[in-house]
C-alpha positions in Angstrom: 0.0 0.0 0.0 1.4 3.5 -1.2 2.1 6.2 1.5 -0.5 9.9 1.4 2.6 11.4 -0.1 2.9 8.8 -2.9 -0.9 8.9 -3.8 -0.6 13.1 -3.3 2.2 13.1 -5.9 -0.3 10.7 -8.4 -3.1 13.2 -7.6 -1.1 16.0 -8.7 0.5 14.7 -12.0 -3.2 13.6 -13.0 -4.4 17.1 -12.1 -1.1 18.6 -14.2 -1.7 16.9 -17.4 -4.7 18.7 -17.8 -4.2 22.0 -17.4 -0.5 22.1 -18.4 -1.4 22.7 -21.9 -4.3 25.5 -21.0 -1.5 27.5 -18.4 0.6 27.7 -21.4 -2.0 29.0 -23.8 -3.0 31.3 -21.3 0.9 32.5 -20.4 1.3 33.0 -24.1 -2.3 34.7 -24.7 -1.3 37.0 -22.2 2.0 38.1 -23.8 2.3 41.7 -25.9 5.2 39.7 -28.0 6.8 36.0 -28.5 8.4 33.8 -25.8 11.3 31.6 -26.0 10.4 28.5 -23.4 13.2 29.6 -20.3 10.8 33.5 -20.8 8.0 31.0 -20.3 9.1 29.0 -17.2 9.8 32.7 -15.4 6.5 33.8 -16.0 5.1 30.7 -14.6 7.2 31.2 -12.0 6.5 34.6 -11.1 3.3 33.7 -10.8 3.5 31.1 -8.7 2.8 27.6 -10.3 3.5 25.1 -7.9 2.0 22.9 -10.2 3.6 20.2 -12.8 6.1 22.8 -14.3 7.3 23.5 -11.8 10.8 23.2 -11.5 10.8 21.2 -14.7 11.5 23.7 -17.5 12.3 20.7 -20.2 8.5 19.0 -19.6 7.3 22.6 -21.6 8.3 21.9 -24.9 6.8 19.0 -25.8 3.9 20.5 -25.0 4.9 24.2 -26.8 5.2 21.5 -30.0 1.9 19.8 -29.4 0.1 23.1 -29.2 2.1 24.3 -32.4 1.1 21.0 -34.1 -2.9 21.9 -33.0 -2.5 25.1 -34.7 -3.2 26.6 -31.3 0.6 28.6 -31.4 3.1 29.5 -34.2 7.1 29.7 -33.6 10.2 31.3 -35.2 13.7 30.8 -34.8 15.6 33.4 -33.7 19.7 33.8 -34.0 21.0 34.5 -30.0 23.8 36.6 -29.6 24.8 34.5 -26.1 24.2 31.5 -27.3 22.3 28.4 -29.7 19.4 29.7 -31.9 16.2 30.4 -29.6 12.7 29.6 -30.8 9.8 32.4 -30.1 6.2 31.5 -29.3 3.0 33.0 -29.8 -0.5 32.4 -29.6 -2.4 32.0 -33.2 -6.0 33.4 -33.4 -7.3 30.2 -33.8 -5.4 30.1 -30.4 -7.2 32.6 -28.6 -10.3 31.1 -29.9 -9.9 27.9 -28.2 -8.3 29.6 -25.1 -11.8 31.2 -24.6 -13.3 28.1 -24.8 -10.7 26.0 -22.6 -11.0 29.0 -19.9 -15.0 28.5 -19.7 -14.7 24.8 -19.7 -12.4 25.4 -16.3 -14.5 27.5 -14.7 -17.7 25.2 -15.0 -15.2 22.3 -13.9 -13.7 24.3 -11.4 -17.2 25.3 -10.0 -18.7 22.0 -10.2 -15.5 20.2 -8.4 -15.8 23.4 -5.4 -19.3 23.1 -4.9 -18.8 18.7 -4.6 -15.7 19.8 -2.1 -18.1 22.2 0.0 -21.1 19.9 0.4 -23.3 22.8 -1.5 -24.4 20.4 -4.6 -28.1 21.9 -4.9 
């Protein structure tokens, strides 16, 4: 039998691959110009994600690709002057489309999951 800390850990990667994808999109909708991924993982950062990226600045870019693939982000490479090539993201409009529609289907999950959690299902 796993320990609470085991099964917590479980709880959180489950919870994670979820929204990973969406706190990008939303990082990136949120941007005036293109990010290169480390610009990403200081945002996320900044604003406190204790959550699956945490720490783990590689686990972004597959998803950054995935999200490209989808048509939900567009990149360029870029020459650095301090180092290897850097590529820039940005949100597409098709992008922003779906963001709005990811963000709504949170809230009504979020809702429905804190009303469950505070015994107020009515």
């Amino acid at each position: 039998m796993e320990d609470s800390g085991a099964q917590l850990k479980k709880f959180q990667k489950e919870l994670s691959t979820g929204t990973v994808s969406l706190v990008l999109l939303a990082v990136l909708g949120q941007s005036r110009q293109p990010l290169y991924g480390y610009q990403i993982a200081k945002r996320l950062e900044e604003l406190g994600d204790e959550g699956a990226l945490a720490g783990k600045q590689s686990a972004l870019y597959p998803v950054l690709r995935n999200l490209e693939g989808s048509g939900l982000l567009a990149s360029e490479v870029e020459p650095s002057v301090s180092g290897p090539p850097r590529r820039y993201y940005r949100i597409t409009k098709f992008g922003r489309e779906v963001l709005r529609e990811w963000i709504a289907a949170w809230e009504a999950t979020r809702d429905s999951v804190d009303k469950v959690l505070q015994g107020d299902w009515r």
